[in-house]
C-alpha positions as semicolon CSV with decimal commas, in nm:
position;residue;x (nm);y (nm);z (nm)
1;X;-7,055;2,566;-3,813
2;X;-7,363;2,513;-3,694
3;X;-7,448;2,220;-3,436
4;X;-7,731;2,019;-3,506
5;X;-7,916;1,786;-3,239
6;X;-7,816;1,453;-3,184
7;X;-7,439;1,532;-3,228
8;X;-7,477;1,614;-3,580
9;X;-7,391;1,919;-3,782
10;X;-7,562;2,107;-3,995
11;X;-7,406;1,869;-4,320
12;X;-7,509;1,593;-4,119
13;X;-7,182;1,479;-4,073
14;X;-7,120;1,275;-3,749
15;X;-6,918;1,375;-3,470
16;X;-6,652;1,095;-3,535
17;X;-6,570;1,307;-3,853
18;X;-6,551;1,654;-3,777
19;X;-6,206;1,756;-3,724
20;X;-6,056;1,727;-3,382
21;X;-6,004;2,136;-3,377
22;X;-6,361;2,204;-3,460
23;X;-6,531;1,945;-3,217
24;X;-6,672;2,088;-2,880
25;X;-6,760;1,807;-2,617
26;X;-7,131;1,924;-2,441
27;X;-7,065;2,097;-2,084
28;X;-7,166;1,811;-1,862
29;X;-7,099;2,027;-1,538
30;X;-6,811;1,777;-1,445
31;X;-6,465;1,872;-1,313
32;X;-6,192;1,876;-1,541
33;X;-5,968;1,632;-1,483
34;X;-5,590;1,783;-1,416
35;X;-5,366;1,726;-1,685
36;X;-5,126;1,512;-1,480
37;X;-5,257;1,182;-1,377
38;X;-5,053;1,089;-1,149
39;X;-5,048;1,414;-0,933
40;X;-5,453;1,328;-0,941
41;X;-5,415;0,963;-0,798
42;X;-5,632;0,903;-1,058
43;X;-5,570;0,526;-1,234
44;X;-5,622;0,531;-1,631
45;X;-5,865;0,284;-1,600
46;X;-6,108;0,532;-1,444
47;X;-6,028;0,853;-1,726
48;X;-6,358;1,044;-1,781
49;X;-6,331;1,012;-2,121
50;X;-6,444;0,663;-2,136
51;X;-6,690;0,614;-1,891
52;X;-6,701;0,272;-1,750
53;X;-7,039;0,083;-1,835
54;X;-7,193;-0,031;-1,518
55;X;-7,291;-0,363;-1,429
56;X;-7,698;-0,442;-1,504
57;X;-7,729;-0,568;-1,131
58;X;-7,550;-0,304;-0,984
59;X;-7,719;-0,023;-0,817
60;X;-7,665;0,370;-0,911
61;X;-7,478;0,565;-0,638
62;X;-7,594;0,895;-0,577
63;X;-7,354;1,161;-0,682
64;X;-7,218;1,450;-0,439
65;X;-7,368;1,755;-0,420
66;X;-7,060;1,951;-0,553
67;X;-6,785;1,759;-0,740
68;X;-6,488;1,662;-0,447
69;X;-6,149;1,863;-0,533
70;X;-5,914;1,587;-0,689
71;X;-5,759;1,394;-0,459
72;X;-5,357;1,545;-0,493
73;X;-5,544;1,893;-0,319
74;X;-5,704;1,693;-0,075
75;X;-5,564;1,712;0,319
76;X;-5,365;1,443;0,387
77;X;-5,485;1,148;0,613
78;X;-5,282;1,150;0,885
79;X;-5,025;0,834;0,858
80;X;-5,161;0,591;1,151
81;X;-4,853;0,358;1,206
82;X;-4,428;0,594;1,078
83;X;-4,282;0,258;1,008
84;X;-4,508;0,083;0,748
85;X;-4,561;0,238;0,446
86;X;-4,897;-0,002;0,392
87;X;-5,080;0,081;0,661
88;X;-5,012;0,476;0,528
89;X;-5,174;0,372;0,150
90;X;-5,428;0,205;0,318
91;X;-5,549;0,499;0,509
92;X;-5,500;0,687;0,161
93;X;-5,706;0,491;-0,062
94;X;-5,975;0,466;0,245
95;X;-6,008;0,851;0,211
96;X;-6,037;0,865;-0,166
97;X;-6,310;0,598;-0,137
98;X;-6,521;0,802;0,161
99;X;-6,498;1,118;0,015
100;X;-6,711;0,995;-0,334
101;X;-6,401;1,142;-0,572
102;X;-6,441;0,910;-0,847
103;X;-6,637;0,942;-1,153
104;X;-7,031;0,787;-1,208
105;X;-6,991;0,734;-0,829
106;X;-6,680;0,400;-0,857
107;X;-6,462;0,437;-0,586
108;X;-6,066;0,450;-0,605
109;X;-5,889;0,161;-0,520
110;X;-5,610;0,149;-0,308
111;X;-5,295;0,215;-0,489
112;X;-4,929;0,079;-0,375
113;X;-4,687;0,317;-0,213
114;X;-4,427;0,410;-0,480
115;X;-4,089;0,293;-0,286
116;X;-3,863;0,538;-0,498
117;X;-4,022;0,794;-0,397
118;X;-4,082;0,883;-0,003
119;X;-4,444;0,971;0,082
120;X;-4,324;1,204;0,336
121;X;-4,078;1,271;0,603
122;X;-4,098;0,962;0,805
123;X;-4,037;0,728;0,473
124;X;-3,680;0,922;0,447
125;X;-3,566;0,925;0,847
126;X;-3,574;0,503;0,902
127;X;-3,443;0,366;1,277
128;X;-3,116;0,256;1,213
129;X;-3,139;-0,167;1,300
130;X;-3,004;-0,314;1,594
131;X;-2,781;-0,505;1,371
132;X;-2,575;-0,254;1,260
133;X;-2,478;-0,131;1,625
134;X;-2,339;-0,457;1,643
135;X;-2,147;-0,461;1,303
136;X;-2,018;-0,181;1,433
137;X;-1,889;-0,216;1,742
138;X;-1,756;-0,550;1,640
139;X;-1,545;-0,393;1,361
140;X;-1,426;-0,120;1,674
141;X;-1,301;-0,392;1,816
142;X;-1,117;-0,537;1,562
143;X;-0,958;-0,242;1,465
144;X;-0,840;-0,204;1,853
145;X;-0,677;-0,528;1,869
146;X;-0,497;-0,474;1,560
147;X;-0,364;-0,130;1,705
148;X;-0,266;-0,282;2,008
149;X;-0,074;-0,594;1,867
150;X;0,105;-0,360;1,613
151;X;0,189;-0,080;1,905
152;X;0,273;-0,438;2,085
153;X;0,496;-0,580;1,811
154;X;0,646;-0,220;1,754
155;X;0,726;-0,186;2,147
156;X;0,905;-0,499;2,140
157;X;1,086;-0,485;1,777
158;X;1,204;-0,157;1,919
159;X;1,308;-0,271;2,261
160;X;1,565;-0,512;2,126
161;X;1,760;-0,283;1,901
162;X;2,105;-0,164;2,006
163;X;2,115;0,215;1,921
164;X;2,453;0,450;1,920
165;X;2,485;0,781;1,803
166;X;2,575;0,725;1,430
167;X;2,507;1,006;1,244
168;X;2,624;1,316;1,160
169;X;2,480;1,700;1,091
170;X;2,521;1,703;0,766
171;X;2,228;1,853;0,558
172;X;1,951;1,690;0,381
173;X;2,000;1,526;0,064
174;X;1,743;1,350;-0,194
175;X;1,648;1,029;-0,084
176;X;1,727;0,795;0,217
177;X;2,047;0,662;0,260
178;X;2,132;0,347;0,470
179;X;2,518;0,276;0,564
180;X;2,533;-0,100;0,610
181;X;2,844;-0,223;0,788
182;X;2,958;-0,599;0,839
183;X;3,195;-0,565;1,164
184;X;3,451;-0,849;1,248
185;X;3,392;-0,805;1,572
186;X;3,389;-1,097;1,790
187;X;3,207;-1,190;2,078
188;X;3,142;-1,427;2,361
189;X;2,932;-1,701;2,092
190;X;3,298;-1,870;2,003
191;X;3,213;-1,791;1,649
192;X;3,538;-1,724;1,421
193;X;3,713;-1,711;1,731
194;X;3,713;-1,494;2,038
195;X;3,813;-1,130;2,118
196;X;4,139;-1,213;2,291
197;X;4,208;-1,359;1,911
198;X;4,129;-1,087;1,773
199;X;4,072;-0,781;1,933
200;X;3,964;-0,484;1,803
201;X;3,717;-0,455;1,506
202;X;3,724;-0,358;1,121
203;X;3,398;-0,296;0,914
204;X;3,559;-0,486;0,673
205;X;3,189;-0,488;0,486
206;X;3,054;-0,161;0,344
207;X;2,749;-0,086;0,178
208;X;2,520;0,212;0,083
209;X;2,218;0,107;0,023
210;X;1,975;0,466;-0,158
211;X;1,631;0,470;-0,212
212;X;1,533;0,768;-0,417
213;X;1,154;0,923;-0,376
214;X;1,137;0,820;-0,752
215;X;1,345;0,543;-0,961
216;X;1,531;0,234;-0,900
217;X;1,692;0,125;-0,543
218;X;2,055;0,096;-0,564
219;X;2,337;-0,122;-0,362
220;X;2,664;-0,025;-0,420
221;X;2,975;-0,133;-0,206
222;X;3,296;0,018;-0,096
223;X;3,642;-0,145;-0,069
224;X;3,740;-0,155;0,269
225;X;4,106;-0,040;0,190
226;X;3,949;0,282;0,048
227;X;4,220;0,568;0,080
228;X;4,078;0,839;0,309
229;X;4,244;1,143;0,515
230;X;4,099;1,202;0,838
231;X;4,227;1,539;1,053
232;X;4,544;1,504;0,735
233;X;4,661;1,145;0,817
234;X;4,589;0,897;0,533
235;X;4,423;0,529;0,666
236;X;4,243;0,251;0,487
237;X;3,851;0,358;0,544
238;X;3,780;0,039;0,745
239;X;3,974;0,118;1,015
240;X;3,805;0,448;1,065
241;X;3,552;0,383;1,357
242;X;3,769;0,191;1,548
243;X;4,059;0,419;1,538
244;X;3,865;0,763;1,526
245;X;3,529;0,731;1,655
246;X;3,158;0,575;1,458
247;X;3,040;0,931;1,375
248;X;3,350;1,002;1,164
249;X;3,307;0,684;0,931
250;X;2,916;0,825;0,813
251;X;3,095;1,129;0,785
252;X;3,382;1,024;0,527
253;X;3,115;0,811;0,366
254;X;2,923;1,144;0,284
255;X;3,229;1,317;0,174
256;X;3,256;1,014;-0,076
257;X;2,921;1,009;-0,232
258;X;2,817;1,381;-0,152
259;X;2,486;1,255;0,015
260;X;2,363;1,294;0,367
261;X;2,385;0,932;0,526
262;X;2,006;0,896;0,668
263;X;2,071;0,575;0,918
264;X;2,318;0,277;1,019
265;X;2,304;-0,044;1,023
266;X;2,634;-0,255;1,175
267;X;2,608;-0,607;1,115
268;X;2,787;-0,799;1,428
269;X;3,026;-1,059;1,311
270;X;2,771;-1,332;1,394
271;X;2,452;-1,197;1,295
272;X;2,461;-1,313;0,974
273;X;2,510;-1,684;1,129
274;X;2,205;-1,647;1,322
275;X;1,971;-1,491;1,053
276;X;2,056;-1,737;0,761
277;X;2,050;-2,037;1,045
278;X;1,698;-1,926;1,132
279;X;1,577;-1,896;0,797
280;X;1,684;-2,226;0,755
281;X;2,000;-2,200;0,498
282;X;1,983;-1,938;0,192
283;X;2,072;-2,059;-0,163
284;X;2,406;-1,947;-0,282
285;X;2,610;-1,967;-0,620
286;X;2,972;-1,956;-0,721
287;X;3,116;-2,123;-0,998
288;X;3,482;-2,194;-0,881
289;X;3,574;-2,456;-0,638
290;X;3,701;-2,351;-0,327
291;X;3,940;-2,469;0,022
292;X;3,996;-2,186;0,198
293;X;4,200;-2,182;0,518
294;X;4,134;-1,780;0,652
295;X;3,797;-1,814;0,589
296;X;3,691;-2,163;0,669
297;X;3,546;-2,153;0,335
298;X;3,499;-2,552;0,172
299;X;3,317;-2,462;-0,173
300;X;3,228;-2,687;-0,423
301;X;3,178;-2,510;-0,773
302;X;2,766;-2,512;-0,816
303;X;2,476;-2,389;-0,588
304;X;2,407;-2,491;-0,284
305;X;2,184;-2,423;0,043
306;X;2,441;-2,287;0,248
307;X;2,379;-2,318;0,615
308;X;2,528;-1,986;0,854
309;X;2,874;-2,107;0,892
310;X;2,884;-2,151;0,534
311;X;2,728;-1,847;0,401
312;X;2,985;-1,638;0,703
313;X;3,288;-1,776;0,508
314;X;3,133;-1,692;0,170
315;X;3,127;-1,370;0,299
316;X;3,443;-1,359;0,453
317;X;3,695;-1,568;0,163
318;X;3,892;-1,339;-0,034
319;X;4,251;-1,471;-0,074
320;X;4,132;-1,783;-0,268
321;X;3,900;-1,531;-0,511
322;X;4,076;-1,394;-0,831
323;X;3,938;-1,051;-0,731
324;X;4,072;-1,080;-0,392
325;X;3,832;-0,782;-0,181
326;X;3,628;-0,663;-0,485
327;X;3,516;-1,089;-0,560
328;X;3,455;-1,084;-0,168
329;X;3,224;-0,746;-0,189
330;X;2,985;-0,888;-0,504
331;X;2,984;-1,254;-0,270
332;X;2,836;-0,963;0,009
333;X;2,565;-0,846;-0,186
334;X;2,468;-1,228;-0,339
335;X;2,416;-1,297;0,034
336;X;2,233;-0,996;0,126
337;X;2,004;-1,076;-0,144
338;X;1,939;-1,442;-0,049
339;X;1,842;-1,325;0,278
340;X;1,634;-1,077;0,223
341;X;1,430;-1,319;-0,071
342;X;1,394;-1,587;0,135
343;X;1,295;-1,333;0,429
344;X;0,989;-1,180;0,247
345;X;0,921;-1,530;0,097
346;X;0,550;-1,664;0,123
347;X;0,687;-1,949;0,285
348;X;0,851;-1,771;0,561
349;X;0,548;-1,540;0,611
350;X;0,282;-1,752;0,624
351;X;0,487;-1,938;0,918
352;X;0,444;-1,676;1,229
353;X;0,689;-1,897;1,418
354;X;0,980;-1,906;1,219
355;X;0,940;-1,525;1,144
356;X;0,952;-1,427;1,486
357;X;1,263;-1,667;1,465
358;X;1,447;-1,431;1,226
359;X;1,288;-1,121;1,319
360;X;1,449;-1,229;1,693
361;X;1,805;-1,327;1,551
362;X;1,821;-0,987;1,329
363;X;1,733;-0,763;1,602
364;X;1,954;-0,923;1,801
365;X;2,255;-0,887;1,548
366;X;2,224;-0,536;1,451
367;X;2,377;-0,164;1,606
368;X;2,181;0,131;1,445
369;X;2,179;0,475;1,480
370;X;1,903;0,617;1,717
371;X;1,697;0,783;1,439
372;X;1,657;0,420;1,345
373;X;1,297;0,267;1,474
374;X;1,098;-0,081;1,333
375;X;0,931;0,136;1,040
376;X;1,289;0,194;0,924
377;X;1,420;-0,144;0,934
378;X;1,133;-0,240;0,717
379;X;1,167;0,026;0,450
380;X;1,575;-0,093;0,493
381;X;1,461;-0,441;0,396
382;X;1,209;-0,308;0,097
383;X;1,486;-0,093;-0,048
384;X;1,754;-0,443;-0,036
385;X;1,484;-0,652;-0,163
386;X;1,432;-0,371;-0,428
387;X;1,780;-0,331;-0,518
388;X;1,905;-0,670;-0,540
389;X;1,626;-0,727;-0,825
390;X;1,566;-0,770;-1,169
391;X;1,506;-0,298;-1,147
392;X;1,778;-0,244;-0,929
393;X;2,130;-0,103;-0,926
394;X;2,412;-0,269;-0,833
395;X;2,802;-0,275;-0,807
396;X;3,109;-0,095;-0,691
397;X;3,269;0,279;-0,660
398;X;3,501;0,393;-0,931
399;X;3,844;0,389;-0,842
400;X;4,174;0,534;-1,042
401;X;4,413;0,266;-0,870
402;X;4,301;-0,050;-0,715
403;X;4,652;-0,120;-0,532
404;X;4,820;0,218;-0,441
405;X;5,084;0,196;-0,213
406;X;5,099;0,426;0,058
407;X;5,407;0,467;0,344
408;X;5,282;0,300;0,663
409;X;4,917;0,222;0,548
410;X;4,985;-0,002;0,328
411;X;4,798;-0,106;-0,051
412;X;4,507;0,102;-0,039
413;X;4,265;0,187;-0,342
414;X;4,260;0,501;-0,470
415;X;3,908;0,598;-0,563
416;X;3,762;0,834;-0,816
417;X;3,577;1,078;-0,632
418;X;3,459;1,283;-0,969
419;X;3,291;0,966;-1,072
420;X;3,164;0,858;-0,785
421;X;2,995;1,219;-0,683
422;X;2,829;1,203;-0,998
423;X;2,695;0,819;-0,947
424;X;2,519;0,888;-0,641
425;X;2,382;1,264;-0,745
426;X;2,153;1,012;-1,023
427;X;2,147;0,762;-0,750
428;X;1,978;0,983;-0,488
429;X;1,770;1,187;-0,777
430;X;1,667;0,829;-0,925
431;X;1,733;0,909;-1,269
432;X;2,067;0,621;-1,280
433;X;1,890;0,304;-1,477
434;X;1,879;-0,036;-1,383
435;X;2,213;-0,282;-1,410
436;X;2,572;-0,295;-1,260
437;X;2,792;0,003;-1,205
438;X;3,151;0,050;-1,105
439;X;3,530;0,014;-1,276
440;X;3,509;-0,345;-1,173
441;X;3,183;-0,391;-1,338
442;X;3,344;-0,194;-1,663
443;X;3,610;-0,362;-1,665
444;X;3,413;-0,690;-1,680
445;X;3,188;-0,562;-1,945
446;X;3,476;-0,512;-2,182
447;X;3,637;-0,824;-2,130
């Protein structure tokens, strides 16, 4: 095709109609323009292929001898201020203006920094402000104070707790494993009477209370006339510790249930007293009305907020109960669970002074074991709390005879160790589900 002048070609066809591959703009002598605008800092308003009309006052500026590199290959303008990103733009667009880049002489104008993207190393590495040294140390110092009232509270908790060598060697088993023990012992507080009344002591309460690493929390009780051998001479087991020594009751406890028993707790005889009188009374239940003289025990069939005195007896009363021990032992572990909701209640919580109140009477009440520190006592509490709810497990052993008579002991029960090995294997393993366990709690069922 052959070009004609004035734009047209030889058909006489204007430019605007030749096809776009077959036009050829005129070589103007003019840099070409780099195919990415904005590596060129070059607006679209100022594209060289519409030239801007000038103004009819305006004057012509004189264009550069040779046509200025585009301004993204131009040395940069040393930034005059690192910590404002204007003044740096400013010196930018200053630049583009005195070097004459532009097109028909118009000057760039100056463009705004883009903030999502750092103009150079200074725009990524800010100075940190004052505030946050502040912030910080301030939250240091919370932190501290926290430590120190909880090493505090931990020093003390652990200061008041009576330890004794408990425990035995026995091996690890799954699990933890807490032997709770309710002694009768008495003591100088006039409560139930006084040692030269009775001397002596019986754990006459006697729970193992298993949390497994997986599964539901379980409370189950023993009967204090449990028939056990100890070195070949047959006794009732509550009469163990006293008559052989507190390391051999754990240990005839283990050879019951086959686990390792991981701490001790002893209950004094007026512990329970002090933590339920502290709390403020505990809400108790029991449908039969009751006058007993051994215990103290004054019932009237219902519920009632039972004061320490009152929930003591509860505990104690067995003669006037048509269970006799095994009534007594499910009367335990309804007071055990009162305590320990009302304990981890909001309302007792939220009240610092009333829980150092109970936290005081409980440590003061307790014997453990000296593997026993204030992180145990509270995963002892979680695991009650746990286990005397809605998910947990509950009840009794299994026995074979719940009066055997045996020469110079006495009416013992006679328990049924197969059974009861394989209870706490699922027990300890966590695979037992939820509900109430035991002959006594069979035998209720089918009734």
């Amino acid at each position: 095709m052959v070009k004609q002048s004035g734009g047209f070609d030889a058909q006489g066809t204007p430019p605007s109609f030749i096809p776009s591959g077959a036009r050829k703009r005129p070589d103007t002598g003019r840099v070409p323009v780099p195919s990415n605008p904005s590596n060129s800092q070059i607006p679209p308003a100022f594209s060289p292929t519409k030239p801007r009309k000038r103004a009819a006052n305006r004057q012509p500026v004189r264009q550069p001898a040779a046509p200025a590199a585009p301004a993204s290959l131009q040395p940069r303008v040393p930034r005059q201020s690192t910590g404002s990103s204007r003044v740096a733009s400013v010196a930018r667009s200053s630049s583009s203006r005195n070097s004459g880049h532009g097109y028909g002489g118009s000057a760039m104008p100056p463009q705004r920094p883009n903030r999502s993207q750092p103009s150079d190393f200074n725009d990524v590495v800010a100075k940190p402000h004052k505030k946050h040294h502040w912030i910080l140390t301030t939250l240091l110092a919370v932190i501290l104070v926290i430590v120190l009232a909880l090493f505090g509270c931990w020093n003390w908790a652990n200061s008041q707790l009576d330890k004794t060598d408990w425990l035995t060697g026995k091996a690890d088993t799954d699990g933890t494993s807490w032997l709770v023990l309710g002694s009768d012992e008495r003591d100088d507080s006039g409560i139930g009477g006084s040692a030269d009344d009775t001397p002596g002591f019986r754990t006459d309460t006697m729970l193992v209370l298993t949390k497994p690493k997986h599964g539901s929390s379980s409370l189950i009780s023993i009967p204090r006339d449990s028939l056990v051998k100890v070195d070949g001479n047959s006794m009732k087991l509550n009469a163990v510790a006293e008559t052989q020594s507190k390391k051999t009751l754990p240990g005839e406890v283990e050879g019951i249930t086959g686990q390792k028993i991981d701490h001790v707790a002893e209950i004094k005889f007026n512990g329970l007293t002090k933590v339920v009188d502290a709390l403020g009374g505990v809400k108790l239940c029991y449908d039969s009305t009751v006058k007993d003289d051994y215990s103290g025990l004054n019932w009237q069939a219902g519920c009632h907020v039972a004061d320490g005195g009152t929930a003591l007896a509860f505990s104690r009363m067995r003669y006037s109960d048509p269970k006799g021990d095994f009534g007594r032992a499910e009367r335990q572990r309804e007071v055990i669970g009162a305590i320990m909701s009302k304990a981890s209640s909001s309302d007792t919580l939220k009240n610092p002074a009333k829980t150092q109140k109970v936290a005081k009477a409980a440590l003061s009440s307790i014997e453990v074991d000296k593997q026993t520190n204030p992180l145990t006592l509270v995963s002892m509490a979680l695991a009650f709390k746990s286990a005397t709810g809605k998910q947990g497990i509950t009840g009794s052993l299994y026995w074979t005879d719940p009066d055997h008579y045996v020469e110079d002991v006495g009416s013992t029960v006679l328990l049924d160790d197969t059974k009861n090995l394989e209870l706490f294997s699922q027990l300890a393993s966590g695979t037992h589900k939820p509900g109430t366990v035991g002959t006594l709690a069979e035998t209720v069922a089918q009734n």
